[in-house]
PDB file with one MODEL, atoms N, CA, C and O in Angstrom:
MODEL        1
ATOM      1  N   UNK A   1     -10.581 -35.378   6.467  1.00  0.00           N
ATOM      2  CA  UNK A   1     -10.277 -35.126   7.869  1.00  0.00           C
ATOM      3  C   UNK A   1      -9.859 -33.675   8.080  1.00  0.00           C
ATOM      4  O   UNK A   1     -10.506 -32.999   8.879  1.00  0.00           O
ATOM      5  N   UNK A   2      -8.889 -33.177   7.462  1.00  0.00           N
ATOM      6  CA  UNK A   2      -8.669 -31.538   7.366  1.00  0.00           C
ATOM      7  C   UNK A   2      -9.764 -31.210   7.112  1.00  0.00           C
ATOM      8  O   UNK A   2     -10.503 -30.866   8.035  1.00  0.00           O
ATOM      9  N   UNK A   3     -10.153 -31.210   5.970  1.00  0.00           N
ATOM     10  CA  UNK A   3     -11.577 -30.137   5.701  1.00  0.00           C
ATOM     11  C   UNK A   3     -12.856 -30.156   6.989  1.00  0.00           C
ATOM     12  O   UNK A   3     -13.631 -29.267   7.339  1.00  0.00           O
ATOM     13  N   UNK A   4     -12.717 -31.241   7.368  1.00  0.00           N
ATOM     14  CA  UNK A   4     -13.791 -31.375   8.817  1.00  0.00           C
ATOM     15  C   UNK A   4     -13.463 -30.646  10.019  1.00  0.00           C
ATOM     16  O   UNK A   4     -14.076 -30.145  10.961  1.00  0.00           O
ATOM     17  N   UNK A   5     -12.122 -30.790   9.589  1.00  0.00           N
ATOM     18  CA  UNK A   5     -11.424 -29.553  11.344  1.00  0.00           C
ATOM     19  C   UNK A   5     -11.204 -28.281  10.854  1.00  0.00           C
ATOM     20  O   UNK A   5     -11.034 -27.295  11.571  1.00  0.00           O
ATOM     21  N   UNK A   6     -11.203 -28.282   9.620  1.00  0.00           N
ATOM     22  CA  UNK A   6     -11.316 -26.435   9.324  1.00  0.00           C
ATOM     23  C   UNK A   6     -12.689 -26.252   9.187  1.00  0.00           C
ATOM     24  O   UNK A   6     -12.845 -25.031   9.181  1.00  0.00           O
ATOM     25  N   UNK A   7     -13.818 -26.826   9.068  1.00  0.00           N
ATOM     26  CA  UNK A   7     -15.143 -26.440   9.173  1.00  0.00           C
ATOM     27  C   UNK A   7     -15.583 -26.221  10.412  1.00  0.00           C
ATOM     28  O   UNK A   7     -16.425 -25.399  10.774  1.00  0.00           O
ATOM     29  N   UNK A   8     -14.791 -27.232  11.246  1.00  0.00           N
ATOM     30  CA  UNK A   8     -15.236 -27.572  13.043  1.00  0.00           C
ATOM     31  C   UNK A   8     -14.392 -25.877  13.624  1.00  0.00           C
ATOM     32  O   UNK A   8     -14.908 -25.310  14.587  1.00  0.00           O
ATOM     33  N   UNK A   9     -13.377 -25.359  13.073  1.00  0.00           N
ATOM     34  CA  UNK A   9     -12.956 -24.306  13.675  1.00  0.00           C
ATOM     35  C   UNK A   9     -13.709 -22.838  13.060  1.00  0.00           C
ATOM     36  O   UNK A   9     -13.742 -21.831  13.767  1.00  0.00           O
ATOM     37  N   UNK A  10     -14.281 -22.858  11.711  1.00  0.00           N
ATOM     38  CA  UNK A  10     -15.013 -21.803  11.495  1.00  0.00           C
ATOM     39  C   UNK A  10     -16.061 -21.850  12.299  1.00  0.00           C
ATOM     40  O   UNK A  10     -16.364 -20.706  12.635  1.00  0.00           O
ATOM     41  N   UNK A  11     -16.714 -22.609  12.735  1.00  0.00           N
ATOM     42  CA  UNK A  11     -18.270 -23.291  13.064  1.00  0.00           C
ATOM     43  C   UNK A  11     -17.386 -22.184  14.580  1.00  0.00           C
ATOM     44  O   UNK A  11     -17.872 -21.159  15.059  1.00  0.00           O
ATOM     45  N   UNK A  12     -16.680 -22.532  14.801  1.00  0.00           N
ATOM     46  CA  UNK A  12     -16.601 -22.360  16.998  1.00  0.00           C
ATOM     47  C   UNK A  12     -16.156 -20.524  16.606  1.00  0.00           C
ATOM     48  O   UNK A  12     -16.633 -19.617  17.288  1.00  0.00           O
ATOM     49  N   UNK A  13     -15.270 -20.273  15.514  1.00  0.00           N
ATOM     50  CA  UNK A  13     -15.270 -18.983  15.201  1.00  0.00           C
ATOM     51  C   UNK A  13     -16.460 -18.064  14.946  1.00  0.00           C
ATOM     52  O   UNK A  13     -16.459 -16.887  15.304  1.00  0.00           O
ATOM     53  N   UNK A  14     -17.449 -18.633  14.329  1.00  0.00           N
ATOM     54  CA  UNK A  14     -18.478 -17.412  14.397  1.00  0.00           C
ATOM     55  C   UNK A  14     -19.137 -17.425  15.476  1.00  0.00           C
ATOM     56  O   UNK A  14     -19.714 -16.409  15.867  1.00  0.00           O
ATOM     57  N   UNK A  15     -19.183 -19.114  16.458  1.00  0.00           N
ATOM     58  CA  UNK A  15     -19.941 -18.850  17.749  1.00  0.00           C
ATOM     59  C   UNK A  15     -19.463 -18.017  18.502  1.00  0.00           C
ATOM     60  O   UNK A  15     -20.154 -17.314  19.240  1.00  0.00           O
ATOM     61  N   UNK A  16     -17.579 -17.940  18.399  1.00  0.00           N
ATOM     62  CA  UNK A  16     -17.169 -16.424  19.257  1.00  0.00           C
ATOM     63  C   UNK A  16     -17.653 -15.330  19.112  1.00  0.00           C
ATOM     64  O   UNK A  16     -17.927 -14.545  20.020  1.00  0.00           O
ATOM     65  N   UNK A  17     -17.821 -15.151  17.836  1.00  0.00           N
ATOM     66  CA  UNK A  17     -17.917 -13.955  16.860  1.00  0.00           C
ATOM     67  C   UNK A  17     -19.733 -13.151  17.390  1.00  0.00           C
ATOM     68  O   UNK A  17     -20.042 -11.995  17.678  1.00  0.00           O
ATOM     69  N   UNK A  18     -20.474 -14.327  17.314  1.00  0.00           N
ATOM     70  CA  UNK A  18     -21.712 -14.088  18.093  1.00  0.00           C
ATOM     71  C   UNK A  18     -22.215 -14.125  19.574  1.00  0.00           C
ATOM     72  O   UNK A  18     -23.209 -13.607  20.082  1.00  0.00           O
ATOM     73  N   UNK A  19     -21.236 -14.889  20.105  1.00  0.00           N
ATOM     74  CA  UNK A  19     -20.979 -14.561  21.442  1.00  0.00           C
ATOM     75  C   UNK A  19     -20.515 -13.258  21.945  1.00  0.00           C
ATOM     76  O   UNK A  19     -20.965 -12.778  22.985  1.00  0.00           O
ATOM     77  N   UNK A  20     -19.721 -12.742  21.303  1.00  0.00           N
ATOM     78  CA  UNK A  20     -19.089 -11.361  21.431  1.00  0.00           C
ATOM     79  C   UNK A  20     -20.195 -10.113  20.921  1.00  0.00           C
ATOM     80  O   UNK A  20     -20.552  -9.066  21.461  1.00  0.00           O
ATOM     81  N   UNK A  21     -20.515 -10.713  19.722  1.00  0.00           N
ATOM     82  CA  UNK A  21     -21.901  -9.484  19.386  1.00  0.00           C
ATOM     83  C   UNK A  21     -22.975  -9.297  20.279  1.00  0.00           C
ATOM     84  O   UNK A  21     -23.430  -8.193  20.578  1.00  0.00           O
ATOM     85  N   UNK A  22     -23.431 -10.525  20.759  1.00  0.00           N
ATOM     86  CA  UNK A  22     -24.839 -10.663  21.737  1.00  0.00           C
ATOM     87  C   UNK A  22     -24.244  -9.976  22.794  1.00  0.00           C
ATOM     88  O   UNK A  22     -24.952  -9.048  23.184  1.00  0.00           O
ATOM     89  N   UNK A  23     -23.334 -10.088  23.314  1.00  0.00           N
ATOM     90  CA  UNK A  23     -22.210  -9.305  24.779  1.00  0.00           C
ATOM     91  C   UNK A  23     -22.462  -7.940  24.736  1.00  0.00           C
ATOM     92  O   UNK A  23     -23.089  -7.366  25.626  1.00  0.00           O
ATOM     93  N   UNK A  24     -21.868  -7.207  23.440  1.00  0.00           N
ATOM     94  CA  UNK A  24     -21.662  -6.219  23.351  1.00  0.00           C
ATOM     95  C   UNK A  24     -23.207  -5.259  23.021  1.00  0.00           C
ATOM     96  O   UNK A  24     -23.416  -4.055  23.169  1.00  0.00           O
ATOM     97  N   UNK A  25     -24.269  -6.556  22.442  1.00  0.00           N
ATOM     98  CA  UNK A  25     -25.626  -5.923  22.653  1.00  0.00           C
ATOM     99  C   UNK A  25     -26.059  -5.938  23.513  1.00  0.00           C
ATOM    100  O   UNK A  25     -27.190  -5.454  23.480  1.00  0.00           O
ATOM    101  N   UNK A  26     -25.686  -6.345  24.601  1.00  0.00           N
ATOM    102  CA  UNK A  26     -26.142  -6.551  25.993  1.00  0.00           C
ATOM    103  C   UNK A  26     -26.149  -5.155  26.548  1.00  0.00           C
ATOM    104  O   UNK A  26     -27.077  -4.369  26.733  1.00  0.00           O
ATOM    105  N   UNK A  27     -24.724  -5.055  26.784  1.00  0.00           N
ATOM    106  CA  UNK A  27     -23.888  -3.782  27.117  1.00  0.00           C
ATOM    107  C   UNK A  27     -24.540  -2.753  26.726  1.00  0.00           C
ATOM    108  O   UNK A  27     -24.781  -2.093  27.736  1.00  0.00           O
ATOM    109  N   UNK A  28     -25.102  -2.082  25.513  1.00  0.00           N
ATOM    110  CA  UNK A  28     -25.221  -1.192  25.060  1.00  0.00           C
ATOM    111  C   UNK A  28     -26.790  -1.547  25.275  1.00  0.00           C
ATOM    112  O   UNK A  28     -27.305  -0.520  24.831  1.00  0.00           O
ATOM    113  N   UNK A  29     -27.587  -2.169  25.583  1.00  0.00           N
ATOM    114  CA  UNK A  29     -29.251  -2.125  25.660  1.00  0.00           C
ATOM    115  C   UNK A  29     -28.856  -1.576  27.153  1.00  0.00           C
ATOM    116  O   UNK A  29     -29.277  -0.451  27.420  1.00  0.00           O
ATOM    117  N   UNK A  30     -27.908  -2.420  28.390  1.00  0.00           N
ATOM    118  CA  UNK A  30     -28.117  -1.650  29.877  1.00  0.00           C
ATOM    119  C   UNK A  30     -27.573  -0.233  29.504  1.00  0.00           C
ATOM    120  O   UNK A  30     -28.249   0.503  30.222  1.00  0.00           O
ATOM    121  N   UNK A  31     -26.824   0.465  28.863  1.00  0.00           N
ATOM    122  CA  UNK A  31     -26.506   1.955  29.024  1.00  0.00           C
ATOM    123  C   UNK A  31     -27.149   2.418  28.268  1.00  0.00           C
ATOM    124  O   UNK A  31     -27.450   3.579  28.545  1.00  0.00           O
ATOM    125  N   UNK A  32     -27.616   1.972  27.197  1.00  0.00           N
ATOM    126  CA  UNK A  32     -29.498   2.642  26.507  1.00  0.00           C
ATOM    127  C   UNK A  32     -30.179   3.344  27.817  1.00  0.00           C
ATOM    128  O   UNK A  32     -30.187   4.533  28.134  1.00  0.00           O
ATOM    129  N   UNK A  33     -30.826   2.050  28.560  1.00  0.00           N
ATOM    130  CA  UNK A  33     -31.845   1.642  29.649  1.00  0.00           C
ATOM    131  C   UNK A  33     -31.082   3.086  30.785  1.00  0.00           C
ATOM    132  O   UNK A  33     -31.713   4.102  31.075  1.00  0.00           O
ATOM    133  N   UNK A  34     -29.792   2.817  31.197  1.00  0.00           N
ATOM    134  CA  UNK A  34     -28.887   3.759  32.198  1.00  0.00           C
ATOM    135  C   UNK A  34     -29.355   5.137  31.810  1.00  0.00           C
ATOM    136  O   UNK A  34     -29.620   5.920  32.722  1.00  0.00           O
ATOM    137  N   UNK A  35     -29.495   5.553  30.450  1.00  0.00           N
ATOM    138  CA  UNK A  35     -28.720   7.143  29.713  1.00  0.00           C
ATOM    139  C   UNK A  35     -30.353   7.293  29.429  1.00  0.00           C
ATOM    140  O   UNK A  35     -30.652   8.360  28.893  1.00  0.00           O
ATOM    141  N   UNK A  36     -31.377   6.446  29.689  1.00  0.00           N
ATOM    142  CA  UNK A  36     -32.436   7.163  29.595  1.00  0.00           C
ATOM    143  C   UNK A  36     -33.965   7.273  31.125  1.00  0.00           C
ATOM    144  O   UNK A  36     -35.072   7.801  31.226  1.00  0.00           O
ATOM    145  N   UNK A  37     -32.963   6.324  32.088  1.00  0.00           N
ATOM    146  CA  UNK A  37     -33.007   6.614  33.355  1.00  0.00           C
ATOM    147  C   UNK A  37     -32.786   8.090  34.528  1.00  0.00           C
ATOM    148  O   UNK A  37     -33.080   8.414  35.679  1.00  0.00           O
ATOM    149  N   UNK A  38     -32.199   8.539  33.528  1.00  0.00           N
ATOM    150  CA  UNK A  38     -31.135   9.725  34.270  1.00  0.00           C
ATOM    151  C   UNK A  38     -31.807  11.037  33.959  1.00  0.00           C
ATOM    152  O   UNK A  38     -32.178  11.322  32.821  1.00  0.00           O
ATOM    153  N   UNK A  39     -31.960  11.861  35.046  1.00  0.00           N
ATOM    154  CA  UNK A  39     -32.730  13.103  35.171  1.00  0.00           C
ATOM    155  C   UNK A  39     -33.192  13.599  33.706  1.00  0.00           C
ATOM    156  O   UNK A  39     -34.248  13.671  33.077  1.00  0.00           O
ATOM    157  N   UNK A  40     -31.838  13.899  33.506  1.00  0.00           N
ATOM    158  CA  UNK A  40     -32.050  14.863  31.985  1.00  0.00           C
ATOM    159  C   UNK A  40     -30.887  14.016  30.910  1.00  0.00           C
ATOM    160  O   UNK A  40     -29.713  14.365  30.786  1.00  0.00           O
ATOM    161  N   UNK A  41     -31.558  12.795  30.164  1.00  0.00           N
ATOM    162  CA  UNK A  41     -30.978  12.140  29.560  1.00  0.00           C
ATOM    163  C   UNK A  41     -30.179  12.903  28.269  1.00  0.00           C
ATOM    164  O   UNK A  41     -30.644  13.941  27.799  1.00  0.00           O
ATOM    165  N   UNK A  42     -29.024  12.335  27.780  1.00  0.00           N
ATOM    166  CA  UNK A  42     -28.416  12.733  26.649  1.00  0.00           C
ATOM    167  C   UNK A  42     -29.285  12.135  25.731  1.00  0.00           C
ATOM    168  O   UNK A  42     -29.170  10.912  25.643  1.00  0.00           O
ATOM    169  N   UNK A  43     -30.367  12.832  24.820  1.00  0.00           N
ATOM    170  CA  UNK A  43     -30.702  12.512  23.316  1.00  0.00           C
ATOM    171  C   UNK A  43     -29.306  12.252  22.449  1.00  0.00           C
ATOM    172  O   UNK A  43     -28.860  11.159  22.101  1.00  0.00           O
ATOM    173  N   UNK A  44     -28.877  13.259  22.260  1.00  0.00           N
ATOM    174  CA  UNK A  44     -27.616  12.564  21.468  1.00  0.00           C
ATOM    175  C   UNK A  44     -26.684  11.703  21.666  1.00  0.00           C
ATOM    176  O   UNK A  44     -25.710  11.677  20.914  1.00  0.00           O
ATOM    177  N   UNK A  45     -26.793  10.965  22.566  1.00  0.00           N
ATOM    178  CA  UNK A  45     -26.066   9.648  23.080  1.00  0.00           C
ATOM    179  C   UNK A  45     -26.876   8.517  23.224  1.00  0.00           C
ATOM    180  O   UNK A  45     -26.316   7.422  23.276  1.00  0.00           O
ATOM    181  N   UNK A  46     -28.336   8.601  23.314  1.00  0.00           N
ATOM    182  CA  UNK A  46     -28.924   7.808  23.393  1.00  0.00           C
ATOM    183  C   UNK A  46     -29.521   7.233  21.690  1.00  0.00           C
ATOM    184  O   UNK A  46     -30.172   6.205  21.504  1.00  0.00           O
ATOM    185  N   UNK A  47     -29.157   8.046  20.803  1.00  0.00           N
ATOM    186  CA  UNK A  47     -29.129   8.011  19.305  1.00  0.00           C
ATOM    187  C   UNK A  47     -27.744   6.857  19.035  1.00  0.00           C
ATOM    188  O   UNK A  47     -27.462   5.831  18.417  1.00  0.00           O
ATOM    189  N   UNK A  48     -27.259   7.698  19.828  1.00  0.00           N
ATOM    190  CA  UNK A  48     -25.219   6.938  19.212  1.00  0.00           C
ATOM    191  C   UNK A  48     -25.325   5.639  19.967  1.00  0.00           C
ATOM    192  O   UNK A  48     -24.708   4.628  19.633  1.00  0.00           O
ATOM    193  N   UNK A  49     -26.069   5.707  20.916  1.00  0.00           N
ATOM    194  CA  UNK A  49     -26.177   3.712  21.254  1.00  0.00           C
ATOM    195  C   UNK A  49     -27.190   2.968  20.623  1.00  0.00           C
ATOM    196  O   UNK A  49     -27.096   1.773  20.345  1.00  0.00           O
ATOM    197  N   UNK A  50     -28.302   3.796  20.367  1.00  0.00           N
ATOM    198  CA  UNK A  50     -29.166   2.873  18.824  1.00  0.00           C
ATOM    199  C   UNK A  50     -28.581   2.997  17.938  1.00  0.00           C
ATOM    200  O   UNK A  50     -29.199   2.210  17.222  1.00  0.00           O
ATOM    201  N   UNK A  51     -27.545   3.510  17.109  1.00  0.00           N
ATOM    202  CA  UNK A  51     -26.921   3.260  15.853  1.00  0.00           C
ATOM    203  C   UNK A  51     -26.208   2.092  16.046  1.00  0.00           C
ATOM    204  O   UNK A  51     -26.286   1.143  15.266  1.00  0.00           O
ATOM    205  N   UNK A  52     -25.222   2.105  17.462  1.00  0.00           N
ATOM    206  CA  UNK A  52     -24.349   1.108  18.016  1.00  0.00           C
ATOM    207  C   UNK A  52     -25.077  -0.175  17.861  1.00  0.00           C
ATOM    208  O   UNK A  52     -24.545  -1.126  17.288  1.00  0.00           O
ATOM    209  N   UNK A  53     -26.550  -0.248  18.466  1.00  0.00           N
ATOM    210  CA  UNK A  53     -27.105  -1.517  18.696  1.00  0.00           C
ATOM    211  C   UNK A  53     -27.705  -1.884  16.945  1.00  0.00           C
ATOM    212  O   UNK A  53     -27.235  -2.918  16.472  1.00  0.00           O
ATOM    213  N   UNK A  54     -28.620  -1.140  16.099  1.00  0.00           N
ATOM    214  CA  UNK A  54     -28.494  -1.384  15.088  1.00  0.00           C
ATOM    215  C   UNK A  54     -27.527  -2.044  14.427  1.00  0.00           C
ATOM    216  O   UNK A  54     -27.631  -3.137  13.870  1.00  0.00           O
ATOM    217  N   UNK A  55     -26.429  -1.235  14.517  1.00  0.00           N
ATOM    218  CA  UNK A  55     -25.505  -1.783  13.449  1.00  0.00           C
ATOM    219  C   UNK A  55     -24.760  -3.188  13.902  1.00  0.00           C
ATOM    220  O   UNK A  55     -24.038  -3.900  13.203  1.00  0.00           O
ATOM    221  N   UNK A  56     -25.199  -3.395  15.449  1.00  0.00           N
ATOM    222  CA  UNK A  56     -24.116  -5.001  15.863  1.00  0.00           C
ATOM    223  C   UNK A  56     -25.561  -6.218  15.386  1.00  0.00           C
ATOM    224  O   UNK A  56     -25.402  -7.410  15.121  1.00  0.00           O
ATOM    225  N   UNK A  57     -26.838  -5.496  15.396  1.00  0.00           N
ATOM    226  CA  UNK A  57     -28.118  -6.520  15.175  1.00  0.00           C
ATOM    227  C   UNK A  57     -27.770  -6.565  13.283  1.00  0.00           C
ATOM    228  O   UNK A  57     -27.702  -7.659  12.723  1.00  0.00           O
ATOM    229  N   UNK A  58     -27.603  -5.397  12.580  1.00  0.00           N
ATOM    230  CA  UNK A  58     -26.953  -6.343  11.658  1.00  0.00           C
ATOM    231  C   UNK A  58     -26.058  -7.169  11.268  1.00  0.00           C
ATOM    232  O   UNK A  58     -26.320  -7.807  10.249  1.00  0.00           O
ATOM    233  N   UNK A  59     -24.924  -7.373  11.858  1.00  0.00           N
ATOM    234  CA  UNK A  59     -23.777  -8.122  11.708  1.00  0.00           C
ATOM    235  C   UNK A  59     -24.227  -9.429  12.475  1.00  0.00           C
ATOM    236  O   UNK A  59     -23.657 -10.487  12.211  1.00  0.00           O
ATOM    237  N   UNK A  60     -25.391  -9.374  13.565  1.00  0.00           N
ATOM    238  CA  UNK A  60     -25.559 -10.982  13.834  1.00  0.00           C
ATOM    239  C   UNK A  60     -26.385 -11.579  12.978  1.00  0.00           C
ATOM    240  O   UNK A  60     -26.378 -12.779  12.702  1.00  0.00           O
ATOM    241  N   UNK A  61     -27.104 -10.754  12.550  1.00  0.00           N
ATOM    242  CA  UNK A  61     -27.624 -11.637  11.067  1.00  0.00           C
ATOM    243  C   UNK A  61     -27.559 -11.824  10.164  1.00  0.00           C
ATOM    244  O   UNK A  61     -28.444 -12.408   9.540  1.00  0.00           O
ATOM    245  N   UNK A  62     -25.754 -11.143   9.334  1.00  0.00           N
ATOM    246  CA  UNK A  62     -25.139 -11.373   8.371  1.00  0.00           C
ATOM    247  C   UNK A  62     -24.906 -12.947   9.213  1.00  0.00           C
ATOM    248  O   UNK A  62     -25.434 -14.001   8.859  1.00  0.00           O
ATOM    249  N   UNK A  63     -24.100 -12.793  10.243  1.00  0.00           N
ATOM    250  CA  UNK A  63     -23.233 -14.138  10.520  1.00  0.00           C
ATOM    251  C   UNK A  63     -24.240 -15.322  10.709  1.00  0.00           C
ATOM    252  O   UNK A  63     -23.938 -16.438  10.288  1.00  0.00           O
ATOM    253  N   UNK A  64     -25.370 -15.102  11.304  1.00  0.00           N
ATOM    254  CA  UNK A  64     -26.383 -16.244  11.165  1.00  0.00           C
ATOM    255  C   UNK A  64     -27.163 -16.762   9.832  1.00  0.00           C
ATOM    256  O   UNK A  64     -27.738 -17.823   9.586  1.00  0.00           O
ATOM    257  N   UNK A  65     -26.991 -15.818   9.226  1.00  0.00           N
ATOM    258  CA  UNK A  65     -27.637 -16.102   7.621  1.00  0.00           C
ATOM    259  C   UNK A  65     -26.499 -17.003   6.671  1.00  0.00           C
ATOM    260  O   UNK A  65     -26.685 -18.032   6.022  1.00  0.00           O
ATOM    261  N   UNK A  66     -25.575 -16.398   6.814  1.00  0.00           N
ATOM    262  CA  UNK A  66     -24.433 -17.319   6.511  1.00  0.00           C
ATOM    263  C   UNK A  66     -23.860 -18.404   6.495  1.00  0.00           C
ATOM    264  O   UNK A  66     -22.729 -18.498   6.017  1.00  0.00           O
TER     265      UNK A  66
ENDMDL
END
């Protein structure tokens, strides 16, 4: 019975955990989309939000592989 409710609370913990990643990839694909909308876009900011989005697309598929 313990071991089933500490599995049942990791299980809802990584759904936060990926709920929060998919969020925050959200976020950063509209100010991608924003920062390369704009007259004279920042290249170097539009680099620092593909590293951003890279690096959260790996951590959702550490946590889904897992």
């Amino acid at each position: 019975m313990l071991q089933e409710s500490i599995v049942g609370k990791i299980d809802i913990n990584i759904e936060d955990q990926l709920f929060a990643l998919k969020s925050k990839h959200t976020q950063l694909e509209t100010a991608l989309k924003r920062e390369q909308e704009r007259p004279q876009p920042d290249n170097i900011r539009i680099q620092e939000i593909k590293r951003e989005k890279l690096a959260l697309k790996d951590q959702l598929l550490e946590l889904t592989t897992n």
